[in-house]
Biopython code that builds the backbone (N, CA, C, O; Angstrom):
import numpy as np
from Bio.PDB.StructureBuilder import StructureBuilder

atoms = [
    (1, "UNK", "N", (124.782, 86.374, 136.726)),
    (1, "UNK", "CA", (123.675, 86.224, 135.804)),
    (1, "UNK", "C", (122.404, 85.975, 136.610)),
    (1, "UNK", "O", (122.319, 85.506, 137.745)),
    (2, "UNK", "N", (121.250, 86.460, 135.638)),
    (2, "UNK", "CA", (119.785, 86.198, 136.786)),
    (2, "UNK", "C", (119.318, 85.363, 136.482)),
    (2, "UNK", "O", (119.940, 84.642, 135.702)),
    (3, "UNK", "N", (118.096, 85.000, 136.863)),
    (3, "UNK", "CA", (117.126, 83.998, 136.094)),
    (3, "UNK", "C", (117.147, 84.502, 134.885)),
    (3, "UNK", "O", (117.248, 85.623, 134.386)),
    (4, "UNK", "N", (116.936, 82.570, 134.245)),
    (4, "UNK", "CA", (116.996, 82.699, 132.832)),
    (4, "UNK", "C", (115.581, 81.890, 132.503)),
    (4, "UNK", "O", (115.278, 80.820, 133.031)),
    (5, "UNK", "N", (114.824, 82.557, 131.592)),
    (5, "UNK", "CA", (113.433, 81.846, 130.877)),
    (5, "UNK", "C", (113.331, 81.789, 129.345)),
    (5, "UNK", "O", (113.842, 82.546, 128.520)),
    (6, "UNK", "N", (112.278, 80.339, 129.097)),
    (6, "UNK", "CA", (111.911, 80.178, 128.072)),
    (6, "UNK", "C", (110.232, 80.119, 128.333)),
    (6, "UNK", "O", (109.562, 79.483, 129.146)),
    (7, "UNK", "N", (109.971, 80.810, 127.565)),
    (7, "UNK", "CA", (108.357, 81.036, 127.556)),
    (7, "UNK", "C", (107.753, 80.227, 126.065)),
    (7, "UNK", "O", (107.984, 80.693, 124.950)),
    (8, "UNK", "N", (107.016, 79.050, 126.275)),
    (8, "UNK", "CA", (105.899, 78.217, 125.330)),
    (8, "UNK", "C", (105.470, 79.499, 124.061)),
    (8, "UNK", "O", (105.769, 79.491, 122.867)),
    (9, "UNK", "N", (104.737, 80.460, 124.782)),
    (9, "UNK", "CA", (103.725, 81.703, 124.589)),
    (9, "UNK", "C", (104.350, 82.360, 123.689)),
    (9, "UNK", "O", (103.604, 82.906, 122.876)),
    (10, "UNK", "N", (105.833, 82.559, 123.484)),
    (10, "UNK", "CA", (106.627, 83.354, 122.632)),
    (10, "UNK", "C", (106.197, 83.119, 121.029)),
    (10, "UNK", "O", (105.807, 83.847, 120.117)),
    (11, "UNK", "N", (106.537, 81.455, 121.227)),
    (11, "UNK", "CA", (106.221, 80.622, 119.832)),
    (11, "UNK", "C", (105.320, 79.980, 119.317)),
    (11, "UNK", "O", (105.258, 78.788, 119.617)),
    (12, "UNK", "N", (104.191, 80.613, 118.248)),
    (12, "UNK", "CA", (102.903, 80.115, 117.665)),
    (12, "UNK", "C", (103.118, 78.872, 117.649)),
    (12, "UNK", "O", (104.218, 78.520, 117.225)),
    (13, "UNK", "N", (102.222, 77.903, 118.067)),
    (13, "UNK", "CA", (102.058, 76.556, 117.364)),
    (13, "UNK", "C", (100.588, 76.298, 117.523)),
    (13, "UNK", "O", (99.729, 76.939, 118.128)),
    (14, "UNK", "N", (100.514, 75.010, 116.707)),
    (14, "UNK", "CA", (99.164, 74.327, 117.216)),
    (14, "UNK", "C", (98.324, 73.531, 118.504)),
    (14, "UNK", "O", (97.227, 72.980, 118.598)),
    (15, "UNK", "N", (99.743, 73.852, 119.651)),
    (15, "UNK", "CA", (99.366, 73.599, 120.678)),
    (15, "UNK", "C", (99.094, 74.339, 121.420)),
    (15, "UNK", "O", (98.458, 74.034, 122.429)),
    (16, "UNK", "N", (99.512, 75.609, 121.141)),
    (16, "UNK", "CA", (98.949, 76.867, 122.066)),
    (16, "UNK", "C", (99.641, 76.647, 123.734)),
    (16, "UNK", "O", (99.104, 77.148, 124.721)),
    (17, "UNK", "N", (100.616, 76.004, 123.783)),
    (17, "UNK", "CA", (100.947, 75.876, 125.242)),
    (17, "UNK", "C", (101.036, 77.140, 125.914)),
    (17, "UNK", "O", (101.226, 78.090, 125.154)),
    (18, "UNK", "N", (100.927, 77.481, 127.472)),
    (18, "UNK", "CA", (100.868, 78.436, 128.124)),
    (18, "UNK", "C", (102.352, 77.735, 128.782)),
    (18, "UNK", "O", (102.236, 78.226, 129.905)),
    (19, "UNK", "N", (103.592, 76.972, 128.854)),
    (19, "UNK", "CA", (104.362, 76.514, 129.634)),
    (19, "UNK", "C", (105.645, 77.358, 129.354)),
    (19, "UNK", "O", (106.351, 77.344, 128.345)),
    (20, "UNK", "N", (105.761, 78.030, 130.395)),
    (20, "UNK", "CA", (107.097, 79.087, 130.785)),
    (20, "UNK", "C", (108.202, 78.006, 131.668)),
    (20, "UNK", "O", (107.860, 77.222, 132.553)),
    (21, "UNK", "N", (109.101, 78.147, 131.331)),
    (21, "UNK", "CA", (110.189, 77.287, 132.085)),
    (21, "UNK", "C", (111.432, 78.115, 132.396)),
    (21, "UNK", "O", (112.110, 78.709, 131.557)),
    (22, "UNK", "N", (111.690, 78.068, 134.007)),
    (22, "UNK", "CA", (113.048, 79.272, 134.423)),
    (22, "UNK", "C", (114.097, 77.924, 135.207)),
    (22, "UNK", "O", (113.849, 76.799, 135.641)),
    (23, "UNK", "N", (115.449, 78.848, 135.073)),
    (23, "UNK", "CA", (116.294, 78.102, 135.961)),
    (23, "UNK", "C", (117.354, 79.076, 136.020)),
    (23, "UNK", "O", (117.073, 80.077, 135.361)),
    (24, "UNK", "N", (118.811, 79.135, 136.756)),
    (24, "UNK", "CA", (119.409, 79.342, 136.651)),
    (24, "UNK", "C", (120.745, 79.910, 136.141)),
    (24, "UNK", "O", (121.485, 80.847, 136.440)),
    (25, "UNK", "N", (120.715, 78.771, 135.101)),
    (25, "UNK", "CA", (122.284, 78.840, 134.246)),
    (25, "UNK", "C", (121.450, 77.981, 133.231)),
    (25, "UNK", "O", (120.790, 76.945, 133.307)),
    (26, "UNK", "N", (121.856, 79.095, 132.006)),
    (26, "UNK", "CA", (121.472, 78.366, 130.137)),
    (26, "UNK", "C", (121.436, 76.979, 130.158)),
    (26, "UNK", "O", (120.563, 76.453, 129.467)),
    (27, "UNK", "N", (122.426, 76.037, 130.996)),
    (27, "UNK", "CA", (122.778, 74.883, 130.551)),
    (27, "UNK", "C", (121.510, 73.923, 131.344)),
    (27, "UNK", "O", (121.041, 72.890, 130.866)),
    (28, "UNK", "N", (121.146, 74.486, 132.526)),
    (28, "UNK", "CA", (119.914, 73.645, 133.075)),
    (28, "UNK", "C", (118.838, 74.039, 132.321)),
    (28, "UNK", "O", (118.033, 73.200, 131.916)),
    (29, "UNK", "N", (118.695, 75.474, 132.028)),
    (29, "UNK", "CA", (117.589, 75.314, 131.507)),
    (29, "UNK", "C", (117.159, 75.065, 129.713)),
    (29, "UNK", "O", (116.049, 75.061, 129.181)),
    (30, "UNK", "N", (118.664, 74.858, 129.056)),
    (30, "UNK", "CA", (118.280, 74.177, 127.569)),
    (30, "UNK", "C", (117.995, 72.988, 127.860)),
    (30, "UNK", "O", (117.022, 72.589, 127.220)),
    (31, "UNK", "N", (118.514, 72.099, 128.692)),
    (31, "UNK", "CA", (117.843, 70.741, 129.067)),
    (31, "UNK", "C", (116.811, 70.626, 129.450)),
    (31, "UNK", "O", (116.261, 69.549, 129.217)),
    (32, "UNK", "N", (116.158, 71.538, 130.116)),
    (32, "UNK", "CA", (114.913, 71.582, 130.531)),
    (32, "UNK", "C", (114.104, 71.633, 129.680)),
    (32, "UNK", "O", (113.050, 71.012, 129.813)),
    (33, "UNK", "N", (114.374, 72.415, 128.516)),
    (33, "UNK", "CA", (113.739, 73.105, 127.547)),
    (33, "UNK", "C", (113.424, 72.528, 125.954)),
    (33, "UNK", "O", (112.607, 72.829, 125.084)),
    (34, "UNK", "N", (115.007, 71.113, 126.122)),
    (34, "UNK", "CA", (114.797, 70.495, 124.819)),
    (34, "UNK", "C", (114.078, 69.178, 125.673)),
    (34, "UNK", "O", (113.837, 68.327, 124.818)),
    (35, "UNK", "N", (113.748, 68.802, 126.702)),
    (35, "UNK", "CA", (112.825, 67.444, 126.955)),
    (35, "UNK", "C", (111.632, 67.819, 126.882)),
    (35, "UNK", "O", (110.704, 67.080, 126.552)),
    (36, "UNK", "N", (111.503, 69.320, 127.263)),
    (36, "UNK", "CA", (109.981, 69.644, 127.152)),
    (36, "UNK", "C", (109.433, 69.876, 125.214)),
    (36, "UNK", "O", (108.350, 69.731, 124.646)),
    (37, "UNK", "N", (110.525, 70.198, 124.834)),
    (37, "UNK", "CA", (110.266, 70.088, 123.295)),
    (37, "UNK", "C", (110.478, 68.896, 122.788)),
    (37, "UNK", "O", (110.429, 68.898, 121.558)),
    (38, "UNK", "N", (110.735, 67.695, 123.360)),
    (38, "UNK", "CA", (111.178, 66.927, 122.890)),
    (38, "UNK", "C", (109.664, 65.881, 123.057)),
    (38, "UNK", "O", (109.158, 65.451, 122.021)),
    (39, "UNK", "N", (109.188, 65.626, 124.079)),
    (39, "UNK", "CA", (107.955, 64.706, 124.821)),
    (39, "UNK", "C", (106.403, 65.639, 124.386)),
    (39, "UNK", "O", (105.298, 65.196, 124.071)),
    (40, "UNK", "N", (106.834, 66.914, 124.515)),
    (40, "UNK", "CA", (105.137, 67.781, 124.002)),
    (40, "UNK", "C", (105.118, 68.419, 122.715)),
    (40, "UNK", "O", (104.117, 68.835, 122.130)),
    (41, "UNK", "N", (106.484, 68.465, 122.268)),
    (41, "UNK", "CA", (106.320, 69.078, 120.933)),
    (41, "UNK", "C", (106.249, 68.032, 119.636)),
    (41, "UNK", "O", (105.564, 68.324, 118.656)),
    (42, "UNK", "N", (107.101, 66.641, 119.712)),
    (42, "UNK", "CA", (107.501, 65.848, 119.243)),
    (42, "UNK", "C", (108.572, 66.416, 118.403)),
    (42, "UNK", "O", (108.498, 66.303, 117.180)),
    (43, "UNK", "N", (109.650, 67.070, 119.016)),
    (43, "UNK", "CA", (110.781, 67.615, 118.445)),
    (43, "UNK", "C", (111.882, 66.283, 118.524)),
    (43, "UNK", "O", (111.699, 65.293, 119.233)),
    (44, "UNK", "N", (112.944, 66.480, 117.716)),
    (44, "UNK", "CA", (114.361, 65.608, 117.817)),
    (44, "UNK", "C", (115.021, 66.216, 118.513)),
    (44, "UNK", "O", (114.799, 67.410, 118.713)),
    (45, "UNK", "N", (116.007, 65.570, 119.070)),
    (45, "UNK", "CA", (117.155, 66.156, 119.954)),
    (45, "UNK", "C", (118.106, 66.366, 118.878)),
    (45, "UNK", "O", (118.824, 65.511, 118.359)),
    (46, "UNK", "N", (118.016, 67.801, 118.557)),
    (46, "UNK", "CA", (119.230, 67.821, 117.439)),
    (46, "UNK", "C", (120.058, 68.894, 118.459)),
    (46, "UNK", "O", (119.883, 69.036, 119.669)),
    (47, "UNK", "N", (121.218, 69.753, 117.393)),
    (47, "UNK", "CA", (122.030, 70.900, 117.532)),
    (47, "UNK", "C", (121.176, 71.902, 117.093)),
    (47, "UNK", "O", (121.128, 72.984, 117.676)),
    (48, "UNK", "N", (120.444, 71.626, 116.044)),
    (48, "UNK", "CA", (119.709, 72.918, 115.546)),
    (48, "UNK", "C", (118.230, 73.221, 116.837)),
    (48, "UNK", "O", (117.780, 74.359, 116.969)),
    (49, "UNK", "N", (117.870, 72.461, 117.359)),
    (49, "UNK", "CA", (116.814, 72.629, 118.302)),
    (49, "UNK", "C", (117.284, 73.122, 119.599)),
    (49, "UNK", "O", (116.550, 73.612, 120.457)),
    (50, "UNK", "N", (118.470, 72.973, 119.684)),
    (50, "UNK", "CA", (119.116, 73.682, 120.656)),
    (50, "UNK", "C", (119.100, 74.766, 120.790)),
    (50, "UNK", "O", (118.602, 75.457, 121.679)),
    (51, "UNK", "N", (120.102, 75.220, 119.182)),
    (51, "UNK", "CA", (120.717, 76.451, 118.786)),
    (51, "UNK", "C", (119.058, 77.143, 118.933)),
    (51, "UNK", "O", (119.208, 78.158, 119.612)),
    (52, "UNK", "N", (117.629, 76.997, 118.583)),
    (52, "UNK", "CA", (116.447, 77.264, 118.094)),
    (52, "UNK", "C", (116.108, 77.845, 120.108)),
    (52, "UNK", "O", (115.835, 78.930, 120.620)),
    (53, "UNK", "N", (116.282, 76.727, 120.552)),
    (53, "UNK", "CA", (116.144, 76.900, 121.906)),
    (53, "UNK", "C", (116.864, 78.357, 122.607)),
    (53, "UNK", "O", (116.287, 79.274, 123.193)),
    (54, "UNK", "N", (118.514, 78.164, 122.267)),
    (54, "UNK", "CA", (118.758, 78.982, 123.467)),
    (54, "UNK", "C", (118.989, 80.211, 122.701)),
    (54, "UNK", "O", (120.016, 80.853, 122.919)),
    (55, "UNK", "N", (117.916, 80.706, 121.600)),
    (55, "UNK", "CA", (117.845, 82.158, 120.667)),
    (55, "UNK", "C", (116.215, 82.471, 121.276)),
    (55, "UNK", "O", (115.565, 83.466, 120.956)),
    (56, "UNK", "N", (115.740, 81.403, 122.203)),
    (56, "UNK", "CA", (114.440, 82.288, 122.819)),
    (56, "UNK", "C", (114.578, 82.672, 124.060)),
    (56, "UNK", "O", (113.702, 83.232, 124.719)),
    (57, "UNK", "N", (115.959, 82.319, 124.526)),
    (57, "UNK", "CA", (116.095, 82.470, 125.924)),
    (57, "UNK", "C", (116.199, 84.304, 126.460)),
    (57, "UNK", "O", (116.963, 85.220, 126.155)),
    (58, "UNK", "N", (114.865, 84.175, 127.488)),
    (58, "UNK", "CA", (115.682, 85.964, 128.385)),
    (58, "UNK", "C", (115.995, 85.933, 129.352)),
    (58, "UNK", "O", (116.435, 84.885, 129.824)),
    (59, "UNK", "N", (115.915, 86.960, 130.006)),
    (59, "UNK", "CA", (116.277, 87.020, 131.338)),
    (59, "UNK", "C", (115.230, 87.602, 132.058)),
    (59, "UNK", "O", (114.491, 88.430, 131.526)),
    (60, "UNK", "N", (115.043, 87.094, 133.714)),
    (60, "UNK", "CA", (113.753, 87.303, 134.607)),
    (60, "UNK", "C", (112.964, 86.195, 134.680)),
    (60, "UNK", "O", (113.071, 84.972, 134.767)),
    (61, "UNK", "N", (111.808, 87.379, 134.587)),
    (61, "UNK", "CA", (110.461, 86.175, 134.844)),
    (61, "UNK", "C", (109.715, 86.158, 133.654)),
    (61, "UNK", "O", (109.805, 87.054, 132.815)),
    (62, "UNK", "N", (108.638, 84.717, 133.489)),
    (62, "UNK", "CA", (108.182, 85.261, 132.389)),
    (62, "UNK", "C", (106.922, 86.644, 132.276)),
    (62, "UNK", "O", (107.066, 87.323, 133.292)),
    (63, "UNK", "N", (106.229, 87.001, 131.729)),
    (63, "UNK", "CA", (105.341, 88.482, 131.864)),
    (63, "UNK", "C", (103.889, 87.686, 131.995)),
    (63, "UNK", "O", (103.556, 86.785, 131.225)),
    (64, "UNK", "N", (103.017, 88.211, 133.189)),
    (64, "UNK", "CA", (102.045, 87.763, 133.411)),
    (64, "UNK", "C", (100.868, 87.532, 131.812)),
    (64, "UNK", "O", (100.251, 86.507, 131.520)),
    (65, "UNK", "N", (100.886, 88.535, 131.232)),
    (65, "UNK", "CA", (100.133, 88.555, 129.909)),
    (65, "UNK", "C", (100.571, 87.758, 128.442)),
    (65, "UNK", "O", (101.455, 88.236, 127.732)),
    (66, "UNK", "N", (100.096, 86.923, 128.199)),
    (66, "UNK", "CA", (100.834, 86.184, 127.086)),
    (66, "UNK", "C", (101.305, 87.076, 126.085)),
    (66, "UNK", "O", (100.558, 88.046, 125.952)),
    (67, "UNK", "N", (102.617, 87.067, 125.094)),
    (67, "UNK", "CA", (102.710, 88.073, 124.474)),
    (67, "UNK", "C", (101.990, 88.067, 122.886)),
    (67, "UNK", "O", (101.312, 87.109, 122.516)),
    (68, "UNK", "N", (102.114, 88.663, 122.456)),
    (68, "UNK", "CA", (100.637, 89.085, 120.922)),
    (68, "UNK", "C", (101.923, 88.927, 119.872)),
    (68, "UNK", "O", (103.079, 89.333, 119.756)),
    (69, "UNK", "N", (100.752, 87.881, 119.030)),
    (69, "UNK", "CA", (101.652, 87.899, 117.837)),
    (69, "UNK", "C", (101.323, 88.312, 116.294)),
    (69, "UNK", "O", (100.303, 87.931, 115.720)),
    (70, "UNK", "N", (102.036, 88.905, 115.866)),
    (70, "UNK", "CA", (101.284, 89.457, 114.708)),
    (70, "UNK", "C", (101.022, 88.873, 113.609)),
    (70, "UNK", "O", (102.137, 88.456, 113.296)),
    (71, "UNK", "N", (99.976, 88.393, 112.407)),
    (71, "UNK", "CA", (99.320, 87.758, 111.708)),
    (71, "UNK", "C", (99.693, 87.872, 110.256)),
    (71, "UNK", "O", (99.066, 87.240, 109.406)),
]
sb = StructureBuilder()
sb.init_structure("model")
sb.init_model(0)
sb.init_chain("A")
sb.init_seg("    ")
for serial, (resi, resn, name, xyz) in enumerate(atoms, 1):
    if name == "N":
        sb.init_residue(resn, " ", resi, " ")
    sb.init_atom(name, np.array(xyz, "f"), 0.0, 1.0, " ", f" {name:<3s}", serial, name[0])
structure = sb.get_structure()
């Protein structure tokens, strides 16, 4: 398996974060991914924020251009 990423940029919010996060293996980086949702988003540590988490996960890097979302 390659690098695995979660990109901020994917998902509209009111924070507008630009924070891409890569690692390894799914399991480092859903941890990575639910503290950073957990301390900047003010998310709960549930199962469903998980499950929410590792359905944005790809593979690589993230793409230099933020991606466009439609309105």
């Amino acid at each position: 398996m390659g690098r695995r990423i979660i990109d901020c940029r994917e998902t509209p919010s009111d924070m507008n974060r630009s924070v891409a996060i890569s690692a390894d293996t799914d399991a480092e980086l859903l941890e990575a991914a639910v503290q950073q949702a957990v301390k900047f988003h003010g998310h709960k540590d549930t199962a469903d924020l998980r499950k929410q988490n590792m359905g944005a996960f790809n593979g690589g890097t993230p793409p230099i251009e933020a991606p466009r979302h439609s309105a």
